[in-house]
N, C-alpha and C positions, 0 to 999 in steps of 0.2 A: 504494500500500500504506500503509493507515495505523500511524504512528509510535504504541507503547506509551506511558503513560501517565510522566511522569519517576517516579520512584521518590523517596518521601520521605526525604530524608536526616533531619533532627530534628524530631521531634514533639513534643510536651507534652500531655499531657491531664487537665485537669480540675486543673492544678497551683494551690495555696494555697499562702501565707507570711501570717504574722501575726509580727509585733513587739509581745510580749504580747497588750495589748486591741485593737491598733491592725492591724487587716488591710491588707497591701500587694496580694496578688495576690488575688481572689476566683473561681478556677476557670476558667485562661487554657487556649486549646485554642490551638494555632499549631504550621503543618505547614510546613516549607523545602522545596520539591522538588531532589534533587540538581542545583549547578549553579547554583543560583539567591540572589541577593544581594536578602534580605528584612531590612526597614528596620522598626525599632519606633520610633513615633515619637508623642510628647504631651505634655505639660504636666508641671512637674516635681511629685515626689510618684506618678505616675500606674501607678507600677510596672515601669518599660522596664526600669532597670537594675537592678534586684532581678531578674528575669527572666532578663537574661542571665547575671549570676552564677550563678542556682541552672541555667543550662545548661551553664554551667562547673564545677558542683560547689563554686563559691566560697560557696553559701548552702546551706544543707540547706531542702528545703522540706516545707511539714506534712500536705501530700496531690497524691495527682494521680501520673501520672507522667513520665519524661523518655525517651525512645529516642533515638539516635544509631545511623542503619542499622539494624542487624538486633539490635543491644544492647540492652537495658533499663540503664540507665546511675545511676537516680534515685539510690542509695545509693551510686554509685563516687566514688572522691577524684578530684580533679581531674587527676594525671599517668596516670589510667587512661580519660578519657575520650576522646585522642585531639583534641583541642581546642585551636587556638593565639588567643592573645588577643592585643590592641591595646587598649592603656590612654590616655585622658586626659592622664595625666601621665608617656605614655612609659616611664618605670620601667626606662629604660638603667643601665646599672654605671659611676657616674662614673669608677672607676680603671681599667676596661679600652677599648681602641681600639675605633674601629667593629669593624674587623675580628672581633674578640673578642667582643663584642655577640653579632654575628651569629652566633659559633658556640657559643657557652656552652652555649645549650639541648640543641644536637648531642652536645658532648663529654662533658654532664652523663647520657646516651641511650648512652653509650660507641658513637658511632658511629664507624666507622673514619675515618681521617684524610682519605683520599683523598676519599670521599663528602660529607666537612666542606667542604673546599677545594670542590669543582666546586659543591655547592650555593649557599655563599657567595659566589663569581665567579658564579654566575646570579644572586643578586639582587641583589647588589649592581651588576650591569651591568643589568638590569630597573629599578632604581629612579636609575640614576645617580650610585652612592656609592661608584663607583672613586676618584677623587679627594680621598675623606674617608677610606679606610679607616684610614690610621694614628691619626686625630684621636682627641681624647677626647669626650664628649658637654658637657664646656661649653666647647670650641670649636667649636663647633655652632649655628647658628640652630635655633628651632621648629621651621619645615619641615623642617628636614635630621634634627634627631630622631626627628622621626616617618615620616620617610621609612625611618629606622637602626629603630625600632622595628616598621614593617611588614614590614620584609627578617628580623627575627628570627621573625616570624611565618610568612614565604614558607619559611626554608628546612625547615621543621619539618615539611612535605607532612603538616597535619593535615587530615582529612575535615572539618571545619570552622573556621571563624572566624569569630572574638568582632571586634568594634569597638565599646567604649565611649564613646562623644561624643570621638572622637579629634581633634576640627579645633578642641572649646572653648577652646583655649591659642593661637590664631592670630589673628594680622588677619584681616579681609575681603578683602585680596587674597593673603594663602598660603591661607587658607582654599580661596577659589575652585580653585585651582591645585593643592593636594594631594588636592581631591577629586576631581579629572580623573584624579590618577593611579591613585585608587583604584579608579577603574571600571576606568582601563584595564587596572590589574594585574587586578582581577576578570576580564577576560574575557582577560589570558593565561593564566592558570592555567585559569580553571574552576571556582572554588575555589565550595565553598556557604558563604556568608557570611550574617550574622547584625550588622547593627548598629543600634546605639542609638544615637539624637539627638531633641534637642529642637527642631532648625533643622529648618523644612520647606522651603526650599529643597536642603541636603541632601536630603531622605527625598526630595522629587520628585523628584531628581537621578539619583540613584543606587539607585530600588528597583525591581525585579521586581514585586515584591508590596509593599505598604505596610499596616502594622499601624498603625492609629490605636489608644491606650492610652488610659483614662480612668477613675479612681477603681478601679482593678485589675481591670479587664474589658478584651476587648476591644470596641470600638465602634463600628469598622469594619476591614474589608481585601478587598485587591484589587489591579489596576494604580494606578497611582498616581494619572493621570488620569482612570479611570473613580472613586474614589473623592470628589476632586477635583468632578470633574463632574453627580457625584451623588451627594452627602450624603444618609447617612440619619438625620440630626440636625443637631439647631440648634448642638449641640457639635460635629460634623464639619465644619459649616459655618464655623463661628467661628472654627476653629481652622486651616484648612487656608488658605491664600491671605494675600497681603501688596498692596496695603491689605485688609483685613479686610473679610468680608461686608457691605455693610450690611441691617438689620435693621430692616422697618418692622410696625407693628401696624395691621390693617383689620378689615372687615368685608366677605364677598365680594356682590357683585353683578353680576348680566349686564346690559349696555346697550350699544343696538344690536348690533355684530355685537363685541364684545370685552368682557373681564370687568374691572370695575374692584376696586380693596379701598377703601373709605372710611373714613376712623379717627372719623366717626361717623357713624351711618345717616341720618341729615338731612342732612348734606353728603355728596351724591354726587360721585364724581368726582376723588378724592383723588388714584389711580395708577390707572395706564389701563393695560392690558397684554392681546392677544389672546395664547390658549392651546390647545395641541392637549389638548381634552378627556380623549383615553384615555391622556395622560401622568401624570394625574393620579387615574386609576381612577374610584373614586365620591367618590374630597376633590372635587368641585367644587357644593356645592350653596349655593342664597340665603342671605344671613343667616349663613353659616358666621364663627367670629374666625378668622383665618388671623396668622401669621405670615408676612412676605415676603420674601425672601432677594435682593438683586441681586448681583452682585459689580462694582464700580468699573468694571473695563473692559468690562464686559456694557451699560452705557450711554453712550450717546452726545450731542455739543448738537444738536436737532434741528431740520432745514430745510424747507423748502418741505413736501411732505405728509404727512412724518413725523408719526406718530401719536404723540402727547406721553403721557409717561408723568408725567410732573409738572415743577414750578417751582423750580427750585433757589435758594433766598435766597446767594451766596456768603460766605462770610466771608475767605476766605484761598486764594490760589493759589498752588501748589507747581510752579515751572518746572524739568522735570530734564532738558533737553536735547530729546531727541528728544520727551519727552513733557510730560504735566503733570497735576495733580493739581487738582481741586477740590474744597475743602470747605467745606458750609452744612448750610443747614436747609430737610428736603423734608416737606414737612406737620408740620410740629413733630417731627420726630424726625434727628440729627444723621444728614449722608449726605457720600457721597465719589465724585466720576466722575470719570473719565476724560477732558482734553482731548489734542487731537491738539497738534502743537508750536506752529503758528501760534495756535489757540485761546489755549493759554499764556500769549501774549505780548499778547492782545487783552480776555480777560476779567477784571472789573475787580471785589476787593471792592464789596458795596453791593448788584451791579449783579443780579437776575434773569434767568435761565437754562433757557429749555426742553430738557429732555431727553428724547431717545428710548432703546428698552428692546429688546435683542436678547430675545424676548417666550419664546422655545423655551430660553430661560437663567434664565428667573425661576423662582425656588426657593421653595416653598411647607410651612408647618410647621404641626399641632397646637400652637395654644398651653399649653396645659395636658401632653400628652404631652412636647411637642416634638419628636417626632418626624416624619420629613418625609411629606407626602401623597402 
């Protein structure tokens, strides 16, 4: 029997903000399915968190509108929206205990006592903040704040949640750590969650659907992977993956049984790479400018009949353990691959470097659109 379609918990449509002359949002459409932990995620400036606000009520915005379930929500103040938020900067009551933290919002809702007390004992045993509850917030690490300011948000049973770039205030190792818990509380509650970051390991981390943001559009969405996997822009492309795409400029041509790009039509033979034709619709003809997308690990050093994708000049090897990083010059334009850990240890600045090209991974753009083929 097939399962009903989830039901949208918040939508937007056709929403606009402008700060005077200066446009933020230019007509964002984005739908959350109840249940579902959807990631807005770009470049700063790009509109994320102007977005979230005006879905909190914290921005009024100058068209479009906002639902929340079955609401039209655009013009309500924000304690009518039903909406718990998690801020950047925590935004704890320094003179009251965790404990107190946690129930402010409740007591401020004149909830009855009892209902304060057992919600508070759930999250704060969910999140591990039995042992802080008497504390104040600056006897408190980072983590433990924000761990205090997402339990104020648990006990609130809003139909949604906000996360504002909540892990910017961390290291690199609470960061890692409080974002595990955020998934995991996401999937004990169930809650429909809604956050903004500019880390795209977060967004891959942690999203359902993934909003890519750009210049107050959206750009791309989807799984996060298929997004990831296929860009529909040289800005999707750019922006999504750590090392960064690299980005070479050709000319396309067929020879023998594989397509090359040459970055100039007298020298054949620049990047060598065979292609399933119907991947690429009707992008694949003579003479086309292509942009070429690899991503670092999508190439390899290539042996015995691997087919060469091109000559890596090195300049600099980056050993990080298990793996390593190469980076030179692949037909005049700066590149970056992948070594394996031994590779690492054996390849030398100076030294030249043939590369093979996992060929069904090469990514292909309009130069002038840039938009992908």
């Amino acid at each position: 029997m097939a399962h009903p379609p989830a039901k949208d918990r918040c939508v937007a449509r056709g929403v606009t903000k402008a700060y005077g002359n200066n446009p933020i949002l230019r007509g964002i459409d984005l739908q959350i399915p109840e249940g579902s932990f959807a990631v807005l995620v770009g470049p700063s400036g790009c509109g994320k968190s102007t977005l979230l606000r005006a879905v909190a009520g914290l921005e009024t915005v100058d068209g479009g509108t906002i639902t929340l379930g079955d609401r039209d929500v655009t013009a309500l103040p924000p304690r009518d929206r039903d909406v718990a938020m998690v801020f950047q900067s925590y935004a704890l009551y320094p003179h009251l205990t965790v404990r107190d933290n946690l129930a402010f919002g409740l007591e401020l809702r004149k909830t009855p006592k009892d209902i304060i007390a057992a919600r508070v004992a759930e999250a704060s045993a969910m999140l591990g903040l039995d042992p802080l509850l008497e504390r104040l917030p600056k006897q408190l690490s980072g983590g433990q704040r924000q761990r205090v300011a997402m339990g104020r948000a648990v006990v609130r049973r809003a139909q949604l949640y906000l996360f504002d770039e909540p892990l910017s205030n961390l290291d690199a190792a609470l960061r890692a750590e409080v974002r595990v818990e955020i998934r995991k509380l996401h999937e004990r509650i169930g809650a429909t969650t809604l956050y903004v970051t500019h880390d795209q390991v977060e967004a891959m981390t942690l999203a359902d659907t993934l909003w890519v943001l750009h210049g107050g559009k959206v750009a791309q969405s989807g799984p996060p992977l298929d997004v990831y996997e296929r860009p529909n822009s040289l800005f999707v492309a750019g922006f999504l993956g750590s090392p960064k795409i690299n980005l070479l400029s050709g000319t396309l041509a067929f020879q023998g049984n594989r397509w090359s790009a040459n970055e100039r039509a007298s020298e054949p033979g620049n990047y060598q790479f065979r292609v399933d034709e119907d991947r690429f619709a009707a992008g694949l003809q003579e003479g086309r400018a292509v942009t070429i997308g690899v991503r670092p690990q999508d190439v390899a050093v290539a042996h015995g009949d691997d087919p060469v994708f091109g000559q890596l000049t090195v300049d600099l090897v980056e050993a990080l353990g298990s793996e390593g990083l190469a980076h030179g010059d692949l037909g005049g334009s700066p590149f970056v691959a992948r070594l394996d850990a031994e590779e690492a240890r054996t390849v030398k600045p100076k030294s030249r470097v043939p590369l093979t090209v996992k060929a069904h991974r090469v990514h292909l753009f309009d130069p002038s659109t840039e938009k992908a083929l």
